[in-house]
KOLLUM-802861 format. One record per residue (C-alpha): residue number from 1; residue in one letter; x, y, z. Coordinates in steps of 0.02 Angstrom, whole numbers, plus 50000, padded with zeros to 5 digits. Each point is the difference from the previous one (the first is absolute). Layout:
+-----+----+-------+-------+-------+
:   i : aa :     u :     v :     w :
+-----+----+-------+-------+-------+
: NUM :  A :     X :     Y :     Z :
...
+-----+----+-------+-------+-------+
# end
This chain:
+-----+----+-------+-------+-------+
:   i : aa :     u :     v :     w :
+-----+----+-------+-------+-------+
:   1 :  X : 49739 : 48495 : 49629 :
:   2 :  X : 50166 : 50106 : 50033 :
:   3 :  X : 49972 : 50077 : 49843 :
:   4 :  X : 49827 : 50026 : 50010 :
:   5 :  X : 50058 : 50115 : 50160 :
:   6 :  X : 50107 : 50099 : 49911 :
:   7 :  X : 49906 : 50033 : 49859 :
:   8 :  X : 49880 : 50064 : 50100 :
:   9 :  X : 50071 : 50122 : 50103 :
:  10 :  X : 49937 : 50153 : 49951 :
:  11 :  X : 49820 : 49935 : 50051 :
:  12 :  X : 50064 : 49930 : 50156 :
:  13 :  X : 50082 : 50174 : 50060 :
:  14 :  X : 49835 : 50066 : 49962 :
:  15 :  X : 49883 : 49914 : 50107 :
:  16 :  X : 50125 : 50013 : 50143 :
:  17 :  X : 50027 : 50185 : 49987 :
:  18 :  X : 49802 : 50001 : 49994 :
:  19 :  X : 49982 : 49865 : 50130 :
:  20 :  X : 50123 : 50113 : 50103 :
:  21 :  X : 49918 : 50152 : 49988 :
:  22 :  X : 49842 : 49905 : 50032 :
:  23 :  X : 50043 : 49931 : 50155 :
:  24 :  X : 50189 : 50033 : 50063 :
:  25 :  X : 50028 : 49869 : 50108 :
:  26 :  X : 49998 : 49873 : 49866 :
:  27 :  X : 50193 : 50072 : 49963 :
:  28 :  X : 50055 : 50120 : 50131 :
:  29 :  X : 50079 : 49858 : 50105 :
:  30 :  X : 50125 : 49999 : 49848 :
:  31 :  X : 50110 : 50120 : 50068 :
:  32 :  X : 50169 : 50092 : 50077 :
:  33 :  X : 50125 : 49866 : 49976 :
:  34 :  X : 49886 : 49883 : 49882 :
:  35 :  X : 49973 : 50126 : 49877 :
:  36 :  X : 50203 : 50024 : 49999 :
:  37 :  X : 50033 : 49815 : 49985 :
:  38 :  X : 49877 : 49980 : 49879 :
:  39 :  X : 50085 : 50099 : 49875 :
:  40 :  X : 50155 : 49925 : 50051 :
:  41 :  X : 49911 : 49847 : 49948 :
:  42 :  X : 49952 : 50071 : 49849 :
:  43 :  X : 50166 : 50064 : 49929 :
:  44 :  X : 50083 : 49828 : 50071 :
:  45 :  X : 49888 : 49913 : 49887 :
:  46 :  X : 50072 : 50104 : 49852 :
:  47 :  X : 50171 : 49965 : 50035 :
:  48 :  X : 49982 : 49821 : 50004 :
:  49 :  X : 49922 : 50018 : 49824 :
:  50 :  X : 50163 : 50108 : 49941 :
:  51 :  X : 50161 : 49935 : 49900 :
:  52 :  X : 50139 : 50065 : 49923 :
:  53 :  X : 49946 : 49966 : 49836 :
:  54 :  X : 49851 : 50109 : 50064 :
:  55 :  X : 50110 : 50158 : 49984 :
:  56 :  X : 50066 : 49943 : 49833 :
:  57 :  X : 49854 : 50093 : 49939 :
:  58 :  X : 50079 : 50159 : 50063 :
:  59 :  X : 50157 : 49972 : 49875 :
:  60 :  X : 49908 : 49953 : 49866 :
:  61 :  X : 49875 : 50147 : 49986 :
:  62 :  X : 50065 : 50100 : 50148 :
:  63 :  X : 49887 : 50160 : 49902 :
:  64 :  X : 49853 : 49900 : 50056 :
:  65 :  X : 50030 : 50005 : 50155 :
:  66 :  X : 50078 : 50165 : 50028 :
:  67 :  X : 49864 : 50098 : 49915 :
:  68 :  X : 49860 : 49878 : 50120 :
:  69 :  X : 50106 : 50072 : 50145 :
:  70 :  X : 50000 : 50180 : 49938 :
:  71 :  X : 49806 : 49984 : 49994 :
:  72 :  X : 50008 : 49918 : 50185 :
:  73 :  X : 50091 : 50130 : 50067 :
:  74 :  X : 49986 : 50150 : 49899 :
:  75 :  X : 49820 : 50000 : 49949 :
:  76 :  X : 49918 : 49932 : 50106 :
:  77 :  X : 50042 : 50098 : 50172 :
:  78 :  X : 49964 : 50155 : 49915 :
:  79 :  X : 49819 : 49965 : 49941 :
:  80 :  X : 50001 : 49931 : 50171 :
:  81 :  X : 50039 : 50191 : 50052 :
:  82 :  X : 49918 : 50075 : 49877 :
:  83 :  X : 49841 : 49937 : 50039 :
:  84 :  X : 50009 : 49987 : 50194 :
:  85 :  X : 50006 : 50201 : 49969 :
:  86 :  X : 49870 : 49985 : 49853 :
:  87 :  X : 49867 : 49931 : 50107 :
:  88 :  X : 50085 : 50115 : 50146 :
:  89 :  X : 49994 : 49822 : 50108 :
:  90 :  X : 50026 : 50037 : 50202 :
:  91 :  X : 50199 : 49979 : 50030 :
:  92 :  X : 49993 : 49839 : 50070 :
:  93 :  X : 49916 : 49917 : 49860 :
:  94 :  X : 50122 : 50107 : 49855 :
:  95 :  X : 50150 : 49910 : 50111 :
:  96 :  X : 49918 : 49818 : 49984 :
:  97 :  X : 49971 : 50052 : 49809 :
:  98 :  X : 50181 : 50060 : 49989 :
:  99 :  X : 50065 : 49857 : 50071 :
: 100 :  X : 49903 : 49851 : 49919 :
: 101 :  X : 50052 : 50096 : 49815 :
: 102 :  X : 50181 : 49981 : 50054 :
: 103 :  X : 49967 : 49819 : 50019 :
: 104 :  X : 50065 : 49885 : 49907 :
: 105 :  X : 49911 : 49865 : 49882 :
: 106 :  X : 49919 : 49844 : 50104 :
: 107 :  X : 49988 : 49827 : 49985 :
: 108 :  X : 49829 : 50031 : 49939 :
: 109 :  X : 50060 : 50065 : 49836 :
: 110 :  X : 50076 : 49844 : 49964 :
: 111 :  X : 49827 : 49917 : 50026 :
: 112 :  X : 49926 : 50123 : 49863 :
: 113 :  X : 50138 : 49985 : 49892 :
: 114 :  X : 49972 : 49821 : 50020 :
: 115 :  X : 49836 : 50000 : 49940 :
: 116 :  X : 49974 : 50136 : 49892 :
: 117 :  X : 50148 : 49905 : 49906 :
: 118 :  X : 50151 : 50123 : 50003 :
: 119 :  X : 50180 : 49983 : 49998 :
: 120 :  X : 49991 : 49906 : 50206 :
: 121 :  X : 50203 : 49998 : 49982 :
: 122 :  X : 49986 : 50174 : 49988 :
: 123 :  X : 49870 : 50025 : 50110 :
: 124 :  X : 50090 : 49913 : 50136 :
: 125 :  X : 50175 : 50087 : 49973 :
: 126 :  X : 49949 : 50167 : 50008 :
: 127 :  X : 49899 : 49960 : 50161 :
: 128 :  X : 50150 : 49930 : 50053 :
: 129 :  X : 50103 : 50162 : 49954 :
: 130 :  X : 49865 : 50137 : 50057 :
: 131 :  X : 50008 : 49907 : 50157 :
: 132 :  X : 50167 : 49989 : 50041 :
: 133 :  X : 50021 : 50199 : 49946 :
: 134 :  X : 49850 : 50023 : 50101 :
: 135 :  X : 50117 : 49993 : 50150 :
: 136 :  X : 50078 : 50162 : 49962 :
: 137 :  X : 49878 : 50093 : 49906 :
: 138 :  X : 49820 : 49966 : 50074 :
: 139 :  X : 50076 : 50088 : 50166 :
: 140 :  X : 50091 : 50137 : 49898 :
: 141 :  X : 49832 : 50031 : 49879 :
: 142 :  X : 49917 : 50009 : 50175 :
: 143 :  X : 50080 : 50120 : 50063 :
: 144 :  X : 50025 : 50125 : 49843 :
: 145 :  X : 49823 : 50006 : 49960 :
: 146 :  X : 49909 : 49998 : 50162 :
: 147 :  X : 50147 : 50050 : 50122 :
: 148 :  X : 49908 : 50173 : 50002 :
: 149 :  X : 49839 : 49934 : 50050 :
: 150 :  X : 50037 : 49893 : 50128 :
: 151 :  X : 50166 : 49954 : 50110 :
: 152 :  X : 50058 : 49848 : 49875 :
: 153 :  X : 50112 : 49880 : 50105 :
: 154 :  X : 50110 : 49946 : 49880 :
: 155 :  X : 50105 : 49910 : 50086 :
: 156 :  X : 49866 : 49886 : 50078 :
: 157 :  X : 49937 : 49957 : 49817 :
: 158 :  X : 50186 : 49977 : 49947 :
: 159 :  X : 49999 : 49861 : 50134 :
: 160 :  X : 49821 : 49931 : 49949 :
: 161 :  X : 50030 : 49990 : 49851 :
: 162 :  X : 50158 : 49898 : 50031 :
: 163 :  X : 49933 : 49888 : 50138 :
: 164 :  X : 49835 : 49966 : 49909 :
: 165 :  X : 50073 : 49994 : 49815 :
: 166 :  X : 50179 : 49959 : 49975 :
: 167 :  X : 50015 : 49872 : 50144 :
: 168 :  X : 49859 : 49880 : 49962 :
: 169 :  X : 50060 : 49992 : 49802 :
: 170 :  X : 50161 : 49967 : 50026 :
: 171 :  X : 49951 : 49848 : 50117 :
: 172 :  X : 49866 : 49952 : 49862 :
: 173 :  X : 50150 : 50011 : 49857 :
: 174 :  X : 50147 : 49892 : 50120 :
: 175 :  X : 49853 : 49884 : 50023 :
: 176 :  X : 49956 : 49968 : 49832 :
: 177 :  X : 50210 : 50002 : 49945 :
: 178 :  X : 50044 : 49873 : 50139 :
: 179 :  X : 49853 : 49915 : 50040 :
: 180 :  X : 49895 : 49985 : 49818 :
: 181 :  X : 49896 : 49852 : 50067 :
: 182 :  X : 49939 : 50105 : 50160 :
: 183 :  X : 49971 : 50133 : 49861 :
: 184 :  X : 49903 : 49904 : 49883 :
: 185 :  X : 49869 : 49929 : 50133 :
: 186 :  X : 49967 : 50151 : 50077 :
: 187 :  X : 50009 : 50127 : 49822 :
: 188 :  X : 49809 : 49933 : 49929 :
: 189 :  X : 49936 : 50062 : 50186 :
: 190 :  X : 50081 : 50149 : 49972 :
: 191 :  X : 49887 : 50108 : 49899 :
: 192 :  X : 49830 : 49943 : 50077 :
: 193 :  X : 50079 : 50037 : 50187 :
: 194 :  X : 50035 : 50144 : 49917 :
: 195 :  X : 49820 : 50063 : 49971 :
: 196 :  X : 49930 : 49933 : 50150 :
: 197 :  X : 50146 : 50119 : 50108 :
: 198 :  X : 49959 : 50149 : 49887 :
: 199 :  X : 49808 : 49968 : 50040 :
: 200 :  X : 50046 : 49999 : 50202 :
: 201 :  X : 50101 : 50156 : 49970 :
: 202 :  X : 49862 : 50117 : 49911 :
: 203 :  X : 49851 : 49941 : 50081 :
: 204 :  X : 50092 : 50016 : 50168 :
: 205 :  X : 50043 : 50171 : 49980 :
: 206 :  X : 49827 : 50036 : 49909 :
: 207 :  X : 49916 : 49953 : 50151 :
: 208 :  X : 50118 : 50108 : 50115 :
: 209 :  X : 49959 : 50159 : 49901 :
: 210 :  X : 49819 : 49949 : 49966 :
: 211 :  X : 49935 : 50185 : 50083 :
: 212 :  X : 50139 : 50083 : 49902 :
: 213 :  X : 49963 : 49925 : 49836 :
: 214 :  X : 49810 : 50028 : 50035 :
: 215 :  X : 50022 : 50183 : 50054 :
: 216 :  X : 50131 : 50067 : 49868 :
: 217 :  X : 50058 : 49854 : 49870 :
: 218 :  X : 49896 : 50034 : 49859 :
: 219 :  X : 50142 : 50141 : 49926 :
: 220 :  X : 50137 : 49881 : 50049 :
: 221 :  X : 49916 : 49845 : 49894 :
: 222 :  X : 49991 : 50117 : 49855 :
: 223 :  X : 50183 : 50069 : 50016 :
: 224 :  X : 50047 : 49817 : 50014 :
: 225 :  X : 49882 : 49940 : 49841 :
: 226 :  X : 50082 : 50151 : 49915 :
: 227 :  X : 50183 : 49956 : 50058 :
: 228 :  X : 50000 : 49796 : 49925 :
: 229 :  X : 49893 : 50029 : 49867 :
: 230 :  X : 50112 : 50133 : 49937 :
: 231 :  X : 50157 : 49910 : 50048 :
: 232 :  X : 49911 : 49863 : 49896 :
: 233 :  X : 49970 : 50103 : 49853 :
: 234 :  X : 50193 : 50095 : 49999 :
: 235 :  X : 50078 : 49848 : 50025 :
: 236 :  X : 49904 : 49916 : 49839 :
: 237 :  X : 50002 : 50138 : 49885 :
: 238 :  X : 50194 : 50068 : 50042 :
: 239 :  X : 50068 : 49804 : 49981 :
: 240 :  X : 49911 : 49976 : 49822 :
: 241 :  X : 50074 : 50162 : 49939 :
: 242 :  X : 50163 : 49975 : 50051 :
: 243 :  X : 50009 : 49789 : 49958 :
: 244 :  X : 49854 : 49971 : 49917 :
: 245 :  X : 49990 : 49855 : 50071 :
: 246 :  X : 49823 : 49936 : 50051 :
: 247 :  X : 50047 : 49868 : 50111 :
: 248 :  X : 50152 : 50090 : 50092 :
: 249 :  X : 49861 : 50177 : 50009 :
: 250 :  X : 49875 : 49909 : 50117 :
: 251 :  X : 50097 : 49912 : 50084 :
: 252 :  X : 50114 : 50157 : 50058 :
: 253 :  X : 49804 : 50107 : 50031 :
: 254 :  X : 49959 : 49848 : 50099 :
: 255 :  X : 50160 : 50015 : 50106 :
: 256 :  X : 49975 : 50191 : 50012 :
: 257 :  X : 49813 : 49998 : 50051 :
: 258 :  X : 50025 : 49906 : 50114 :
: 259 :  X : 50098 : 50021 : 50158 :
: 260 :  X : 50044 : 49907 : 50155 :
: 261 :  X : 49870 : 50063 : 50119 :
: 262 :  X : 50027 : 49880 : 50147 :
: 263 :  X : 50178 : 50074 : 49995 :
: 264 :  X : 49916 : 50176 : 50010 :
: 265 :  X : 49895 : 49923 : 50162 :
: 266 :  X : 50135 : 49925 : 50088 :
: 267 :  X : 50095 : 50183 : 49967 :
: 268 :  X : 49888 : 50124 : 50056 :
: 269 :  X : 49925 : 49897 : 50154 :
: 270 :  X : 50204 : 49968 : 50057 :
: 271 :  X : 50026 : 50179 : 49978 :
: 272 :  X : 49854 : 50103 : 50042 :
: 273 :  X : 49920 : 50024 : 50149 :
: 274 :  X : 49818 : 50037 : 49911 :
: 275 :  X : 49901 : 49834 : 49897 :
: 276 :  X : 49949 : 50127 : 49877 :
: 277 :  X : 50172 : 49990 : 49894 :
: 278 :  X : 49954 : 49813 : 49978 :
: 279 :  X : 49835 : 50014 : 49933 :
: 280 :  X : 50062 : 50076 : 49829 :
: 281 :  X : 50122 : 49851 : 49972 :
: 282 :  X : 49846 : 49885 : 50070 :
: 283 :  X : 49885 : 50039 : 49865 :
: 284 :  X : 50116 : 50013 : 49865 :
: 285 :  X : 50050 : 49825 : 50015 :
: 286 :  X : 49794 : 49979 : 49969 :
: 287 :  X : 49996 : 50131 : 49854 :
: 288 :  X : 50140 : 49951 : 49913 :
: 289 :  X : 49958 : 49809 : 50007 :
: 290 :  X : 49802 : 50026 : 49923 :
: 291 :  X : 50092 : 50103 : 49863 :
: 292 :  X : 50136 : 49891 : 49956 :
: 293 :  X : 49850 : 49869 : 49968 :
: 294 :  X : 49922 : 50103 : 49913 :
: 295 :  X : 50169 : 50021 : 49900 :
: 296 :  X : 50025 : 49811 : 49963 :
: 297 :  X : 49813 : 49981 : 49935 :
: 298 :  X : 50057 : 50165 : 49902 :
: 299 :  X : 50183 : 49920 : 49928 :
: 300 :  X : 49986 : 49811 : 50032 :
: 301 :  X : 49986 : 49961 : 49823 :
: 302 :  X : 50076 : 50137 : 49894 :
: 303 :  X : 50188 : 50009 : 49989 :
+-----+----+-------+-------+-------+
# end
């Protein structure tokens, strides 16, 4: 039944973004403080999943992961850019698009990497390693490539960032060092509390911007589309070139499609007065999730 969760999460995120939009109150009591500790929850249920031997991964093929990371962080926030100016988006929206491109991978990666069977060690480590850069360079990324549209507090995501990322792994990983029984009853709740959080999250802040989404989102849901598909496609195509190495090539396109959009939420509604810079991150979680299922029906048996 757990699994059966999981596995269908894209479907689920669906229907609650459309259930949100639909009628708002269904998730717009999932908010403020609930949306923060609900990421929190999120990222402490990836910790508790982490071990050392997880980052063995890193000194084995540490190319893997650097070039994944490059992708991440390179790449990505400037088609994130480029497009917000492409489809000349309102400034509030290009920020949320900035921002949820500097992202880093999420656990729902993992959960497509899972089942579109990739390399899940991978998968895992460089979530694990986007995230823990993503301390330092989703703020700086921010700020570089939107600081001239909007005032970027920097600091404030700098702190977010840290409370809502760092903190709630590093409990997950001293739980699961020192307590490995406490771990291993709570890890196969993990991913499926997981989806359920990340459902809570979008549709929540789907049906706070229903009249903005309504009124103006159609450009934004094509910059997004265009954004992961593309981050999809690069990531494939650039990792088969340079390993040629099926398995490893989704597997990194999975991780770079697909980013981390509660993070995005909790960031832009902490440090922006306006809901608007949350709605990009909001739907992008949705985009990104119906494509990456699209991408295991696509991969799940070649490679």
């Amino acid at each position: 039944m757990l699994h059966k969760i999981t596995a269908a999460f894209p479907w689920i995120v669906t229907l609650s973004a459309l259930l949100g939009l639909v009628y708002p109150p269904t998730f717009t009591w999932f908010q403020g403080p609930l949306i923060t500790l609900g990421l929190g929850g999120i990222m402490l249920g990836m910790g508790l999943t982490l071990k050392g031997a997880d980052f063995v991964q890193v000194v084995r093929q540490p190319k893997w992961v650097f070039l994944g990371l490059g992708l991440q962080f390179i790449v990505m926030p400037l088609l994130g850019w480029s497009l917000a100016q492409l489809f000349q988006l309102p400034p509030l929206f290009a920020v949320g698009m900035v921002l949820v491109a500097s992202c880093p991978g999420g656990t729902a990666s993992n959960v497509i990497a899972y089942l579109a069977k990739g390399e899940v060690a991978l998968s895992v480590c460089m979530t694990a390693c986007s995230t823990l850069a993503a301390i330092i360079m989703t703020p700086f990324l921010t700020l570089q490539l939107s600081g001239s549209t909007l005032d970027i507090p920097a600091i404030g995501l700098f702190y977010s960032t840290l409370k809502v990322v760092l903190l709630p792994i590093v409990i997950g990983v001293l739980v699961n060092r020192y307590s490995p029984k406490i771990a291993s009853k709570i890890n196969p709740f993990a991913p499926p509390t997981a989806v359920i959080l990340i459902c809570l999250i979008v549709a929540s802040i789907v049906g706070q911007g229903k009249e903005i989404i309504l009124n103006s989102g159609l450009l934004l849901i094509f910059a997004l589309l265009g954004l992961h598909l593309l981050g999809f496609v690069l990531g494939f195509v650039i990792s088969l070139v340079i390993f040629k190495n099926w398995k490893v090539a989704k597997t990194i396109s999975i991780e770079v499609g697909m980013q981390n959009s509660g993070l995005g939420v909790v960031l832009a509604r902490e440090n922006f007065n306006n809901p608007s810079v949350a709605i990009p991150a909001a739907l992008s979680s949705l985009i990104h999730s119906l494509l990456g299922s699209f991408f295991v029906r696509l991969f799940k048996n070649k490679g």
